[in-house]
C-alpha positions as CSV (number, residue, x, y, z in Angstrom):
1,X,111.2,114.5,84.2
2,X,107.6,115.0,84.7
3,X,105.6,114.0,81.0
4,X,103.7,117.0,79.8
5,X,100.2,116.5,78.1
6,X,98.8,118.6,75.6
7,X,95.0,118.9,74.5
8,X,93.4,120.2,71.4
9,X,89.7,121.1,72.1
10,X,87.3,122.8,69.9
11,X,84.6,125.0,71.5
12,X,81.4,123.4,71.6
13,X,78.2,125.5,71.0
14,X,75.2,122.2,71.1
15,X,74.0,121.7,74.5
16,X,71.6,118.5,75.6
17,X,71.9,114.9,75.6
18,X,70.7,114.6,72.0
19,X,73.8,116.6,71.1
20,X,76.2,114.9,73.2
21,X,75.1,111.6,71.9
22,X,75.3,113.1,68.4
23,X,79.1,114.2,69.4
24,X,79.7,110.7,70.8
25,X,78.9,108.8,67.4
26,X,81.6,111.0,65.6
27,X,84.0,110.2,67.8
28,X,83.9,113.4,70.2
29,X,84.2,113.6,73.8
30,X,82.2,116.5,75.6
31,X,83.3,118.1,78.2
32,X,83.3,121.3,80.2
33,X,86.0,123.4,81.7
34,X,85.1,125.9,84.4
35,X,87.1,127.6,87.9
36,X,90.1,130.9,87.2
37,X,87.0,133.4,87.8
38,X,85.8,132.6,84.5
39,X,82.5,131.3,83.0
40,X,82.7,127.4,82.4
41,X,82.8,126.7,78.9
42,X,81.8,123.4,76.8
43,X,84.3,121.7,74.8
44,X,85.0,119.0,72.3
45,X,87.9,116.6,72.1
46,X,88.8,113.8,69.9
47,X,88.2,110.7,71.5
48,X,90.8,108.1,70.6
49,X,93.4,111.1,71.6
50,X,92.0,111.2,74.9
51,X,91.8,107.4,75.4
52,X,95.8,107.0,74.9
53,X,96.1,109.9,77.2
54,X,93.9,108.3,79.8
55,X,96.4,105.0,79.5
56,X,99.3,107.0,81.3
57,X,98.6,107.0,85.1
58,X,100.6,110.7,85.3
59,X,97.6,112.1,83.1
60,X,95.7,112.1,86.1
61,X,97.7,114.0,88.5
62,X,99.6,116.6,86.1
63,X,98.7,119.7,85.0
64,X,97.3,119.6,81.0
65,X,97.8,122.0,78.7
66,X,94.6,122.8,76.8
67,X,94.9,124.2,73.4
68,X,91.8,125.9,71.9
69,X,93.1,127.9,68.5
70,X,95.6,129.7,69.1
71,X,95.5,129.7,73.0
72,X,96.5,127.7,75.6
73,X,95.0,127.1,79.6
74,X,96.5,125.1,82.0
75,X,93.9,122.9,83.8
76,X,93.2,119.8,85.7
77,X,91.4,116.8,85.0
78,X,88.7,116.6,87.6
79,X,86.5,113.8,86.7
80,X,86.0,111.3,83.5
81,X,83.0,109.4,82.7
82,X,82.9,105.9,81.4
83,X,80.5,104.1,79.5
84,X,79.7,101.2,82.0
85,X,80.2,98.4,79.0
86,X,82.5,100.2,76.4
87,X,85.9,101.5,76.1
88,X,84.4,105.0,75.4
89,X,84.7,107.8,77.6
90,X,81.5,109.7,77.8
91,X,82.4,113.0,79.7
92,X,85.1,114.9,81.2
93,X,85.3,118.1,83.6
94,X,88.2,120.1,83.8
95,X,89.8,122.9,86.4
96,X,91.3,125.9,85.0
97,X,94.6,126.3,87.0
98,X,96.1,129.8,88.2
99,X,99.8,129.4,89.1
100,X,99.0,131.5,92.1
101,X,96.2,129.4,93.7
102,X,96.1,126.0,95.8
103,X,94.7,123.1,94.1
104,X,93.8,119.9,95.5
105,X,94.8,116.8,93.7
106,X,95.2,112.7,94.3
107,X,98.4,111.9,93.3
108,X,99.1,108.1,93.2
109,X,101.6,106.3,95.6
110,X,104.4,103.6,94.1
111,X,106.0,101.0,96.1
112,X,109.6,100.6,96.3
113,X,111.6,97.7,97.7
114,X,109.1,95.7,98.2
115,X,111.8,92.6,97.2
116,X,114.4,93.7,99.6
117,X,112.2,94.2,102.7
118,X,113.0,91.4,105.5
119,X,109.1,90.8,106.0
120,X,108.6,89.3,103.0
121,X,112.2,88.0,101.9
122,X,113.1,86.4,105.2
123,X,109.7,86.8,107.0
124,X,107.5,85.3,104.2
125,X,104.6,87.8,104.6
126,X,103.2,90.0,102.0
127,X,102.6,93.7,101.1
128,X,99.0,94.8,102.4
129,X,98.3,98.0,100.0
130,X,96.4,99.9,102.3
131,X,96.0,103.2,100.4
132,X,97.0,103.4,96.2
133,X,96.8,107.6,96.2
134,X,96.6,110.6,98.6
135,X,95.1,113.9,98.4
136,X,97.4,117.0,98.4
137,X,96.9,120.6,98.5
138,X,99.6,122.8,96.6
139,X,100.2,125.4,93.9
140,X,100.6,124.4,90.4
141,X,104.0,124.4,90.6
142,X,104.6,122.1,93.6
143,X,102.8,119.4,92.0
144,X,103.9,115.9,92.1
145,X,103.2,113.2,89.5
146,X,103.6,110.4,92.4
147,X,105.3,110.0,95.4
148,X,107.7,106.7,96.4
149,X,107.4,104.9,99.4
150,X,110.1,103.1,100.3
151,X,109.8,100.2,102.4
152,X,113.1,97.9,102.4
153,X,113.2,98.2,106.0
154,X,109.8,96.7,107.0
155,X,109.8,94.2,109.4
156,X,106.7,91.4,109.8
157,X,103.6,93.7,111.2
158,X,105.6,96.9,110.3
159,X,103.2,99.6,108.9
160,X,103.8,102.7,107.4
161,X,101.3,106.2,107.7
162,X,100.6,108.8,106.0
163,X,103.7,111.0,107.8
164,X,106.2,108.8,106.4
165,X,106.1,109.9,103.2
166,X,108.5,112.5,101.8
167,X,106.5,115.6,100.7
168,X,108.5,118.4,98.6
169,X,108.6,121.7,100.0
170,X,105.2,123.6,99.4
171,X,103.0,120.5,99.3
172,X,100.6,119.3,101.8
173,X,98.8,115.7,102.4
174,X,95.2,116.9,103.2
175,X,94.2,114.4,105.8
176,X,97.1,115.6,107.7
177,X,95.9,118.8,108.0
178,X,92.8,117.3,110.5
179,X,95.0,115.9,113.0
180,X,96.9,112.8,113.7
181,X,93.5,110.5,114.0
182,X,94.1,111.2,110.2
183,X,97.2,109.8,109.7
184,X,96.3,106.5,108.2
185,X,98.1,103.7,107.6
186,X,98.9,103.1,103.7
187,X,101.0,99.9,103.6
188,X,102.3,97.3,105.8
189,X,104.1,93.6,105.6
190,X,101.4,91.0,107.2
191,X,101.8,87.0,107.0
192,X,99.0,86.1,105.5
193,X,96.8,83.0,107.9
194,X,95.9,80.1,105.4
195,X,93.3,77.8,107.0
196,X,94.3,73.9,106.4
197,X,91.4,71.9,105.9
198,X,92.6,67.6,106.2
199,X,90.6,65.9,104.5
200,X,88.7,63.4,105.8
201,X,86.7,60.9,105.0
202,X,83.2,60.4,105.9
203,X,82.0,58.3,108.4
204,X,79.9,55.4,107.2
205,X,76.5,55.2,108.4
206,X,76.4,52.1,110.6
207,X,74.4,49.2,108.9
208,X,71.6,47.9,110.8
209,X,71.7,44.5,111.5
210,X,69.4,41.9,109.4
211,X,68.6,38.8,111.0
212,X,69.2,35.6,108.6
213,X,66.8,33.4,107.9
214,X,67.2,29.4,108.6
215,X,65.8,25.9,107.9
216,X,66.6,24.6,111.0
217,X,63.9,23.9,112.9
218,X,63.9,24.6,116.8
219,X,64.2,21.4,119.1
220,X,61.5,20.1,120.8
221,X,61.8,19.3,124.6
């Protein structure tokens, strides 16, 4: 069961950076939603609220339900801003989302079987995460929260693409609307090459020889 998020905002009407460092200090988070064929608009949210949200990996890939009085717009987080140093989020854009229009989204992509898969348990190698997430086009009703690949089966230098994983009905997997060339690899089982270094000692630099000195004197004919 997909987790369903839900966002107070309040409307904001101060504009600028002075404002939006203002907003930061009393533990606001600016932000701006925009898209539905209506006007963006600025908003505020409480920031600690949004950091737990953030923590959940299916915040970014579900559709949010933003609350503003007594109404409510479905959206899409499109992109947060982090302070480089703190835990504080800075900024965040949203999409509105209409139920009967195509959004593009990265949805994340879990490894399953990893344990049971012959490469690794009898093969020794290890699992080479090629790609983490994947960019799909579908209405907001098709969306996925992830998708599971499932690779018990991989061999040693098995690899796994783009096409192998299981779409639901009505959703695409962008790059794979370009043409095979597109169809990258996102996993595979590889035995990882360890150079041995044998350590070994120096080699001494030869001593030159010294000539010893003597108190015998040499004969005389």
């Amino acid at each position: 069961m997909k987790e369903e998020f839900n966002l107070i905002a309040e409307m904001r009407e101060d504009q600028g950076k002075g404002a939006s460092r203002r907003l930061r200090r009393q533990g606001k988070v600016p932000a701006i939603i925009y898209g539905g064929g209506r006007p963006p608009r600025a908003l505020l949210f409480d920031h600690n609220k949004v950091l737990h949200q953030l923590d959940h990996e299916a915040f970014y890939s579900s559709i949010l339900t933003i609350k503003v009085d007594d109404k409510s717009q479905a959206a899409i987080l499109k992109d947060v801003q982090r302070h480089p140093a703190k835990r504080q989020i800075m900024h965040m854009d949203l999409q509105r989302v209409v139920e009967d229009e195509k959004i593009r989204m990265h949805i994340p992509i879990h490894i399953a079987g990893e344990e049971k898969a012959p490469g690794v348990k009898l093969g020794g190698g290890s699992v080479m995460r090629i790609m983490t997430e994947v960019e799909v086009s579908c209405l907001p009703r098709d969306l996925p929260e992830y998708f599971e690949v499932d690779i018990s089966h991989m061999e040693l230098d098995d690899m796994m693409h783009l096409s192998d994983i299981k779409v639901p009905e009505g959703v695409e997997i962008t790059q794979l609307q370009h043409g095979e060339e597109h169809d990258h690899a996102i996993v595979s089982v590889q035995l990882l090459k360890t150079e041995s270094v044998e350590d070994e000692a120096p080699e001494e630099a030869p001593v030159p020889a010294v000539e010893q000195e003597t108190d015998e004197k040499p004969e005389e004919n």
